[in-house]
C-alpha positions as CSV (number, residue, x, y, z in Angstrom):
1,X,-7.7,230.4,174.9
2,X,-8.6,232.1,178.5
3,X,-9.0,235.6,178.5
4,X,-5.9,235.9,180.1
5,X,-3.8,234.4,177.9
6,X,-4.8,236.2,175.1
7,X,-4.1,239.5,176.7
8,X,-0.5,237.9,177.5
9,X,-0.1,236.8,173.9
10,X,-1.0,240.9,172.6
11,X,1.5,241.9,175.3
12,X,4.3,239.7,174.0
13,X,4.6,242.1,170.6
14,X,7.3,244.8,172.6
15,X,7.4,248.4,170.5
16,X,10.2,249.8,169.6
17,X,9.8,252.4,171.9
18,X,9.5,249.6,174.8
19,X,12.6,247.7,173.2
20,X,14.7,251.3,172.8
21,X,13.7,251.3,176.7
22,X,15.3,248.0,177.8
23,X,18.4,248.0,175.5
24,X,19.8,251.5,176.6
25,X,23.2,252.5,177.7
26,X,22.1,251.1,181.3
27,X,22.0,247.9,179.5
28,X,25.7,248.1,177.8
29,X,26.8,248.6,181.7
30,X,25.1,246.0,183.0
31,X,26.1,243.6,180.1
32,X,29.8,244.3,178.2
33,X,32.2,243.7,181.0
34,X,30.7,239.5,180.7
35,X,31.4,239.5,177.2
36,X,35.1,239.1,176.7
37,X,38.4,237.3,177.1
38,X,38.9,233.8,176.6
39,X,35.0,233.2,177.1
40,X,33.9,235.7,174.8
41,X,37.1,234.5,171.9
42,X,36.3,231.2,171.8
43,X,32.2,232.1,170.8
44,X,33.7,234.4,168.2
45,X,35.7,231.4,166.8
46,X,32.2,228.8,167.2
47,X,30.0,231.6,165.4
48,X,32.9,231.4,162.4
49,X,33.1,227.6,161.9
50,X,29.6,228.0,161.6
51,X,29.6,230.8,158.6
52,X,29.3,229.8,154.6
53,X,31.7,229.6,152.1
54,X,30.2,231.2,149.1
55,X,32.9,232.7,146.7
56,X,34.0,235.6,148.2
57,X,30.7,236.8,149.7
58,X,31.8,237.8,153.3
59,X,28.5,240.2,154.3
60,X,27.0,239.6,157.3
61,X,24.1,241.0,158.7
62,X,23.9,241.5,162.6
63,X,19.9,241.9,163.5
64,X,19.8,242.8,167.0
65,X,23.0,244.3,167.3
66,X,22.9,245.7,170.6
67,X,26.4,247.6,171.8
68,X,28.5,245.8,168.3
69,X,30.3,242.8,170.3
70,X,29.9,240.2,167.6
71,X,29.2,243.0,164.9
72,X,33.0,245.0,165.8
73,X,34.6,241.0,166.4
74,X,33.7,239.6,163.1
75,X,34.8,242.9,161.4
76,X,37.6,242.8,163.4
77,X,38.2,239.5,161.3
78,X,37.5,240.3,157.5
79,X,33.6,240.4,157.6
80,X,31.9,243.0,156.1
81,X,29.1,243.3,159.1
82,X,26.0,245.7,158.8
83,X,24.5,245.5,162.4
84,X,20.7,246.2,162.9
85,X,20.1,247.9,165.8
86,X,16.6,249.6,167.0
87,X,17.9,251.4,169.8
88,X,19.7,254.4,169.3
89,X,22.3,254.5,172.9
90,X,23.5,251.2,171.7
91,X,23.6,252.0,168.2
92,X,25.8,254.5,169.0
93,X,28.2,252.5,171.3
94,X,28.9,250.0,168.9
95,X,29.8,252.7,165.7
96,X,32.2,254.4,168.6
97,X,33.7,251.3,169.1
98,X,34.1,250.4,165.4
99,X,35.3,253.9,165.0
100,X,38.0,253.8,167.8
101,X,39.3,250.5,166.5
102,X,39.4,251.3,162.8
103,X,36.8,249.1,161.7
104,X,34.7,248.9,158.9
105,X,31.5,247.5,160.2
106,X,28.4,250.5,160.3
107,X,25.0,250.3,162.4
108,X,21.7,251.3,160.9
109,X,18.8,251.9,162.2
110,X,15.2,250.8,162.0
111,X,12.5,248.1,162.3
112,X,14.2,244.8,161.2
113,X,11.6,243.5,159.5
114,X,11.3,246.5,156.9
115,X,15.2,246.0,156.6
116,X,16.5,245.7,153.1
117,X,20.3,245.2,151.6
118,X,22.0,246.4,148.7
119,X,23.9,243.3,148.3
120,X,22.6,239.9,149.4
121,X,24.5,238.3,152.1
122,X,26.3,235.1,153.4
123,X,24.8,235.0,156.5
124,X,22.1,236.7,159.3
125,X,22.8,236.5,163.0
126,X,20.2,236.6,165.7
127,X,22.7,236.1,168.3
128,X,22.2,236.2,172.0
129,X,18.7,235.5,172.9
130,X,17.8,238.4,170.2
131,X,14.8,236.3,168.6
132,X,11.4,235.8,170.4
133,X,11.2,239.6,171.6
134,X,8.5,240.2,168.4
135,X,5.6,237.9,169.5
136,X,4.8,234.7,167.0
137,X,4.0,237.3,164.2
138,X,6.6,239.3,164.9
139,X,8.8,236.9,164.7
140,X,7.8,234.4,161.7
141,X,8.3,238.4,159.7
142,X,11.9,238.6,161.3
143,X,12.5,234.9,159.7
144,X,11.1,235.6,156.3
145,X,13.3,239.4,156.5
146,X,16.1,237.1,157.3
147,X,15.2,234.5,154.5
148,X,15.1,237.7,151.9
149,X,18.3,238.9,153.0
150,X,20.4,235.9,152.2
151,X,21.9,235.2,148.9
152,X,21.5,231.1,148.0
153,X,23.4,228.8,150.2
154,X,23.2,231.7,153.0
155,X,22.5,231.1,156.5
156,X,20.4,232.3,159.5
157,X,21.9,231.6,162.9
158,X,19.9,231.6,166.0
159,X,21.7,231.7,169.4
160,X,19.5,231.5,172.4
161,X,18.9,229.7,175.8
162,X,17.7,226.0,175.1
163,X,13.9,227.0,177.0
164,X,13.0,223.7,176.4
165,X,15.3,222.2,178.6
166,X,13.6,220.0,181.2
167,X,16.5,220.6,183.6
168,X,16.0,224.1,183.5
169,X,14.4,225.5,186.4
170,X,12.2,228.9,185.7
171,X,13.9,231.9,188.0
172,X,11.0,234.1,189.4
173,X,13.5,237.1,190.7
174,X,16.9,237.9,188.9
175,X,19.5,240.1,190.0
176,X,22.9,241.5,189.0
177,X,24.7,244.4,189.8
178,X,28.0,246.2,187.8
179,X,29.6,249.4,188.6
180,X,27.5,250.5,191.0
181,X,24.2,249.8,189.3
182,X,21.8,247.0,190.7
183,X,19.2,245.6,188.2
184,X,16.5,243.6,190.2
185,X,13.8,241.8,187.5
186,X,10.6,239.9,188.6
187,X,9.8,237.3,186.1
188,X,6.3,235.6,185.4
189,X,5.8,232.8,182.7
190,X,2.3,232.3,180.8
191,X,2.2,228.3,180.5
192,X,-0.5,229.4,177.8
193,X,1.8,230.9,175.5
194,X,4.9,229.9,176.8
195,X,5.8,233.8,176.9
196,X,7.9,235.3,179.6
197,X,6.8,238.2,181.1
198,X,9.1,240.5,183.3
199,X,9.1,244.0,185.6
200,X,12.5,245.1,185.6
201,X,13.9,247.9,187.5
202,X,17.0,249.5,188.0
203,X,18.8,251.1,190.8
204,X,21.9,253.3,190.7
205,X,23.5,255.4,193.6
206,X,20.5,254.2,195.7
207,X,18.0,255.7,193.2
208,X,15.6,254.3,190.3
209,X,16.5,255.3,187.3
210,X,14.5,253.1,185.4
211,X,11.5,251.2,186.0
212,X,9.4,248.9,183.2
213,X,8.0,245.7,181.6
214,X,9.2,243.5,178.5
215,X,8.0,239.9,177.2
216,X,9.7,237.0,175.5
217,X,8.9,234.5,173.7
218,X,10.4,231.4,175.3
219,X,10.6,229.2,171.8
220,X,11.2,225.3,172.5
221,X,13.6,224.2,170.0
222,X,10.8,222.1,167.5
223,X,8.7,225.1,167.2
224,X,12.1,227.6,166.1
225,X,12.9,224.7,163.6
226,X,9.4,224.8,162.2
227,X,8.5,228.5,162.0
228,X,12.1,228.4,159.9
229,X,10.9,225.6,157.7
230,X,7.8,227.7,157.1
231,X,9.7,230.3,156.1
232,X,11.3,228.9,153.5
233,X,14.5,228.2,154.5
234,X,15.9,224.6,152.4
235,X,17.8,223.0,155.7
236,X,17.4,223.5,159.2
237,X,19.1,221.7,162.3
238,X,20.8,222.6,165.6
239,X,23.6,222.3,167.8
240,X,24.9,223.2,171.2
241,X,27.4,226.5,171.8
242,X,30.4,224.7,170.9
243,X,28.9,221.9,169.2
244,X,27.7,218.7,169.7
245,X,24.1,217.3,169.7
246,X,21.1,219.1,171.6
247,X,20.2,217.2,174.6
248,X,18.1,217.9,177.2
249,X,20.6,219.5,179.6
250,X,22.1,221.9,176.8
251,X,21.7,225.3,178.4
252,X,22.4,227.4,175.2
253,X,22.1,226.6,171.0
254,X,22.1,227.2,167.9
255,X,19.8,226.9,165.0
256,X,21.2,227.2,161.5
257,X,18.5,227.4,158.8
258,X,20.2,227.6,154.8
259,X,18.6,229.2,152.2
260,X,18.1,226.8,149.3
């Protein structure tokens, strides 16, 4: 590997303190008014279809849980949701919201990978582009916490962009604004490592409140499927949001890895 690349692949392991940096409350503004409505009900009710049976085992675990939308929704349902969520501003959005709304779901803290549960459960969500942020170490340890946290017959499910879609076209600038905050982000890609690299920076009232750098793991769909076979996981497959095969023009999936 060029020298190069193997600084990239060292960079692609975010901290905490880095991840705590990216998925602040700037983040919740910039992010929560997309995720609702008729949009946001109808991935609530695809994520459900897609959840085991087993007796009356309704605990699901939430890794990643960022501000509590599926976390709050599914215990909105019935679900008995823990979410896992490093950073503290959104940790404490999404217990306000579960709080305001009566609900039963609570948010820990923590590294996820040290996580453990009282109770096994029925299934372990890495929803919303949450996996690849740990690096390929990082991340084969978030599949085996994953793997020990579900009881047999469990399930993992991995929602993420399809990055090996050859339609999709690699954006080297991003932009979005909300509520009077503009988020500009400058994106490199390592062909190496097939790691995104990006400088983010964020703009509110005309001023920079936030300036910094992240990586992610861009996983092509073969390689997720294999790291969760070598985890130990019984059955593995995938599908698009919605259903329906993975082709090479799906834009978002899921994987669904069972526990044997």
């Amino acid at each position: 590997m060029h020298d190069d690349s193997a600084q990239h692949a060292e960079q692609a392991m975010n901290t905490p303190e880095l991840l705590t940096s990216v998925y602040d409350h700037w983040y919740h503004r910039m992010w929560a008014a997309e995720h609702g409505g008729a949009r946001f009900e109808q991935e609530i009710a695809d994520l459900i279809g897609r959840l085991p049976q087993i007796d009356y085992n309704r605990r699901v675990i939430d890794l990643g849980a960022g501000f509590g939308r599926i976390s709050n929704a599914l215990a909105e349902r019935g679900y008995e949701v823990t979410g896992v969520e490093i950073a503290d501003e959104l940790r404490a959005i999404a217990a306000a919201d579960a709080a305001a709304n009566g609900l039963t779901s609570t948010f820990v803290g923590g590294d996820w990978h040290t996580f453990t549960a009282e109770q096994p459960a029925a299934a372990v969500l890495l929803w919303g582009t949450t996996y690849g942020h740990g690096g390929d170490e990082g991340d084969a340890a978030t599949l085996a916490t994953a793997h020990g946290l579900l009881a047999p017959g469990g399930v993992l499910l991995i929602e993420l962009r399809n990055w090996g879609a050859p339609v999709r076209s690699f954006e080297f600038a991003t932009h979005r604004s909300s509520d009077g905050a503009e988020l500009f982000e400058l994106h490199d890609y390592d062909v190496y490592t097939s790691t995104q690299h990006t400088r983010q920076t964020l703009v509110h009232e005309g001023r920079v409140v936030k300036q910094l750098e992240y990586s992610l793991r861009r996983y092509a769909l073969h390689e997720i499927l294999a790291d969760c076979r070598a985890a130990g996981f019984a059955e593995v497959d995938a599908t698009e949001v919605g259903g329906g095969r993975v082709t090479p023009s799906s834009q978002r999936i899921v994987v669904r890895a069972i526990r044997g």
